[in-house]
N, C-alpha and C positions, 0 to 999 in steps of 0.2 A: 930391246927385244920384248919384254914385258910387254908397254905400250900396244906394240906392233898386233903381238900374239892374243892380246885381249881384244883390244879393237876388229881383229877380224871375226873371233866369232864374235862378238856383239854385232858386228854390221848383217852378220847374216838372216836377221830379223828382219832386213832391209826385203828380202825375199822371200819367204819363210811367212805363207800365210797362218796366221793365229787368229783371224777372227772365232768370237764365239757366239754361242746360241742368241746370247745377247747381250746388247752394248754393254751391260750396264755387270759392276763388279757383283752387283745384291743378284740371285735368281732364284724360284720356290719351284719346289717341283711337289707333284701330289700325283696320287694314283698311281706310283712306282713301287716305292719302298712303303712299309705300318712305320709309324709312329717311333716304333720299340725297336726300329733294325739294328741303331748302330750298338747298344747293350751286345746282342748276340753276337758282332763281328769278333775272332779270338785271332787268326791270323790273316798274314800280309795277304793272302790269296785272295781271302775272301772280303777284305777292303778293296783289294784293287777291282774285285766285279762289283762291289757296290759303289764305287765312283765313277764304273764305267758306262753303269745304267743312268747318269746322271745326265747326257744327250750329249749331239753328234762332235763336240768340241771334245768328249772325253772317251771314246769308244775306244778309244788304243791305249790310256792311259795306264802306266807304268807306276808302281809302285817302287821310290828308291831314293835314297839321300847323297847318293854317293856325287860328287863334285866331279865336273868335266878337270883334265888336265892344266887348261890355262885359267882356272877357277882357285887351283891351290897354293895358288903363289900370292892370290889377293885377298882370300876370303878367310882370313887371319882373328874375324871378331870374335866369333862363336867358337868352342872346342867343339869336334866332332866325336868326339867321347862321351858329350851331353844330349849331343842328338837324334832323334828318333824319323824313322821314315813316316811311322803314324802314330798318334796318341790321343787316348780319349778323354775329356776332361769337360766339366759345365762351366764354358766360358762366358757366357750371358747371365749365367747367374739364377736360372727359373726355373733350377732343381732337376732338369734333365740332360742327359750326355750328350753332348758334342765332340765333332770327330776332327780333327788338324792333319793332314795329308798332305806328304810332298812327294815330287815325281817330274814324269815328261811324259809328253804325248808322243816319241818319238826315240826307234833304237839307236837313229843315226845322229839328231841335233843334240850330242849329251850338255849343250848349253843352255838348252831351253827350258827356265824352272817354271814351275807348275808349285804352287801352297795354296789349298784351296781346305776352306773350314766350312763341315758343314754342320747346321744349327740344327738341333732336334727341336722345334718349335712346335708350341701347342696348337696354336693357328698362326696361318696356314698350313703349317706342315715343315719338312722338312724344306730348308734355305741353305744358300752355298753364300759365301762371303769369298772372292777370289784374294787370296796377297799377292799371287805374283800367277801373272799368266799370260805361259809362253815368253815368261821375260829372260833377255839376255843378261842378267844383271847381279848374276852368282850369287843369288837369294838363298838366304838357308833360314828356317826359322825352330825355336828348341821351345820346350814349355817349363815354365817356373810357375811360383806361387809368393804373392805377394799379399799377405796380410790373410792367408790363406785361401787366397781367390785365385785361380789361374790366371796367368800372363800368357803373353809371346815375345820373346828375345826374337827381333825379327831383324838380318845383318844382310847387307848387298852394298855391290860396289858403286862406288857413284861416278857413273860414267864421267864426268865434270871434270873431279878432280882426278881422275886416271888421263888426262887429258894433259894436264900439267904436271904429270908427273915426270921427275929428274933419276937420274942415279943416284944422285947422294937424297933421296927421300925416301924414306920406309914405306914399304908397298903397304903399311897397315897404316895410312894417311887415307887412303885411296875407299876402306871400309868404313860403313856407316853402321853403327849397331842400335837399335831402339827396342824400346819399351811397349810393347802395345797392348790396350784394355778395351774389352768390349763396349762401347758406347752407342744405343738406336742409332741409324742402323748395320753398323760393322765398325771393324776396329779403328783405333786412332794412339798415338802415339801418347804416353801416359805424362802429367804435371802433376807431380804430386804438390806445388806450392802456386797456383794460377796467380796472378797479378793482374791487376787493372791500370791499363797502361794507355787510358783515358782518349779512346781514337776518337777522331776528328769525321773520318774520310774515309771511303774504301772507294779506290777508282780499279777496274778491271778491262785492258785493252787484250784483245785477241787478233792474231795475225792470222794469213793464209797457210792452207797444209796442199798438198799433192791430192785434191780432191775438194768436198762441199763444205769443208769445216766453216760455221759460222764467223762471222769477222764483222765487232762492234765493240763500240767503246762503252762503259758502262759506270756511273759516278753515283755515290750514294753518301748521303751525310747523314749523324748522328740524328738530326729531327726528321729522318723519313723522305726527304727531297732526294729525290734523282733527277737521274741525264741520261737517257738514256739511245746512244747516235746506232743506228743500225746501218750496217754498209753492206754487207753480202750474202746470200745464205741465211738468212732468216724469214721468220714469216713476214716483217714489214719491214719497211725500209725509209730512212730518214731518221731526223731527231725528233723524241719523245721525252715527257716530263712526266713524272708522278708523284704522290706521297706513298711510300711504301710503309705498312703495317707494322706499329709498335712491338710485336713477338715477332715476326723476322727479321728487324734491326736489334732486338735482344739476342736471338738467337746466333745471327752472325756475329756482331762484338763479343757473346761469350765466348763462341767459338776461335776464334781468333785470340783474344787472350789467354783460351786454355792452351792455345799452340805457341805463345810465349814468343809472337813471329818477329820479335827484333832477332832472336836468337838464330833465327834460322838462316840459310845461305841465302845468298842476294843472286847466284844463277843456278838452276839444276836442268838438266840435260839428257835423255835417253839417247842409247844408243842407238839409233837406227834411221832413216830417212826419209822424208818428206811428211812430216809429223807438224801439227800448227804449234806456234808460239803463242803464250798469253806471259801480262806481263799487269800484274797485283802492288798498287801503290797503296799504301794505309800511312796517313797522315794523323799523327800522334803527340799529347804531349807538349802540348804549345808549339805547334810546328817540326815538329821531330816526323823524318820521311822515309819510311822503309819501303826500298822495291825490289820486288823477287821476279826477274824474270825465269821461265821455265818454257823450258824447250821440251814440248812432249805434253806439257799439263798433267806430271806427276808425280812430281817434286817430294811429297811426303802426302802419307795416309790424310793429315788432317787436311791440307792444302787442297785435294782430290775435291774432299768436303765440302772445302768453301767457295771452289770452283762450280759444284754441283748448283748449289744452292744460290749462285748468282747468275748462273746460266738460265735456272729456270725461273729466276723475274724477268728473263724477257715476253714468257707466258701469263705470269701471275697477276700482272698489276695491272693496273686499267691507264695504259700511258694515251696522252693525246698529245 
């Protein structure tokens, strides 16, 4: 019954348009709010109309923490004794307040979580960082302080393993609880002890979704050589070669190692339907082979990351 009772409303995502203003989790707004707004916010009221002036993705937007029904039986990571519907706090670090917000855009979908942070930034202006939007995925996120800096305890269920869940397995299998720290340009799940876990390889294949989602195969080695096969949905089409630039293969192998990606699951899966597959081989180690496929391309905050940043050398490089 668990199973059954989660799985339906996470499918109802399947229907349940959430597009937002725009594609992308990062977005600046200017000429709305001064600089100083969120200092002056003191109650829930008057948070919920300044997230609501935030554009047309948020105009209903609901101030509230409180857990859908078939949410309370999985969402077992976090105490809700610790958690706040909004909290103000300088999570980037650059001396001015930012604001952490959860909610729904909706009185009816009470499954559909909304955690959306936004940045008091010098320039541009004020920026929204989405963690969870419109997600089915019994998202709750509570604020700590590590080393006296703000965090986010960020916990959701993972569609995957609710997937395989039995009777004699504890629904608290089924919750994912992480660490997140602000890192250019939004959050990422925290390594306090990174490793160098000496990669070889990053190949990145993408499947088809229920519409244009691009679909190419993508191969990069540590001296900057790529492969790069275009097959659907992109600006060009066929196979291309390049050398890609000594700080963007810094940048991805740091990254990757700060994400510790032996550690992480080999499938992750959202709940909902006709969403594209990609699927991330990093060859390691003297031959050591981790591959994560991801159903959804969501897998985890820093994974989003790596996904971003190798999508967009299909623009970058000068392939011929």
């Amino acid at each position: 019954m668990l199973i059954r009772s989660l799985s339906w409303f996470l499918g109802l995502s399947a229907v349940v348009c959430v597009g937002c203003e725009q594609n992308d989790n990062y977005q600046t707004l200017s000429g709305v709010q001064t600089a100083t707004a969120i200092d002056s916010l003191t109650t829930r009221a008057q948070v919920q109309q300044f997230v609501r002036r935030w554009g047309d993705y948020c105009y209903g937007f609901i101030v509230a923490d409180s857990l859908a029904p078939n949410c309370t039986t999985t969402q077992l990571c976090l105490s809700p004794e610790k958690r706040r519907s909004w909290v103000k706090a300088d999570f980037d670090g650059d001396g001015r307040t930012d604001l952490l917000v959860t909610g729904r855009n909706s009185k009816h979908f009470l499954s559909a979580r909304n955690i959306i942070c936004i940045l008091n930034k010098r320039q541009p202006g004020l920026q929204s960082v989405w963690l969870a939007k419109g997600e089915y995925n019994c998202a709750v996120a509570q604020v700590s302080y590590l080393n006296k800096k703000p965090i986010i305890r960020y916990a959701h269920v993972l569609y995957g393993r609710l997937q395989k869940l039995r009777a004699n397995i504890s629904p608290q299998l089924v919750c994912q609880a992480d660490t997140l720290v602000f890192k250019e340009p939004g959050f990422i799940e925290y390594n306090r002890a990174p490793k160098d876990y000496q990669i070889q390889q990053i190949a990145l294949s993408t499947e088809a979704c229920f519409g244009s989602c691009p679909i190419f195969d993508l191969c990069l080695s540590r001296n900057g050589a790529a492969t790069y096969r275009a097959k659907a949905y992109n600006k060009q089409k066929g196979t291309f070669t390049a050398m890609v630039d000594a700080p963007t293969i810094k940048e991805l192998w740091t990254l990757l190692n700060y994400l510790d990606f032996p550690q992480l699951e080999e499938k992750y899966s959202v709940g909902i339907s006709d969403q594209p597959t990609c699927t991330l081989t990093i060859t390691y180690a003297n031959g050591k082979v981790k591959t994560i496929v991801d159903y959804g391309e969501q897998g985890t905050f820093g994974l989003q990351r790596v996904y971003k940043l190798l999508f967009a050398l299909r623009g970058s490089q000068a392939w011929k």
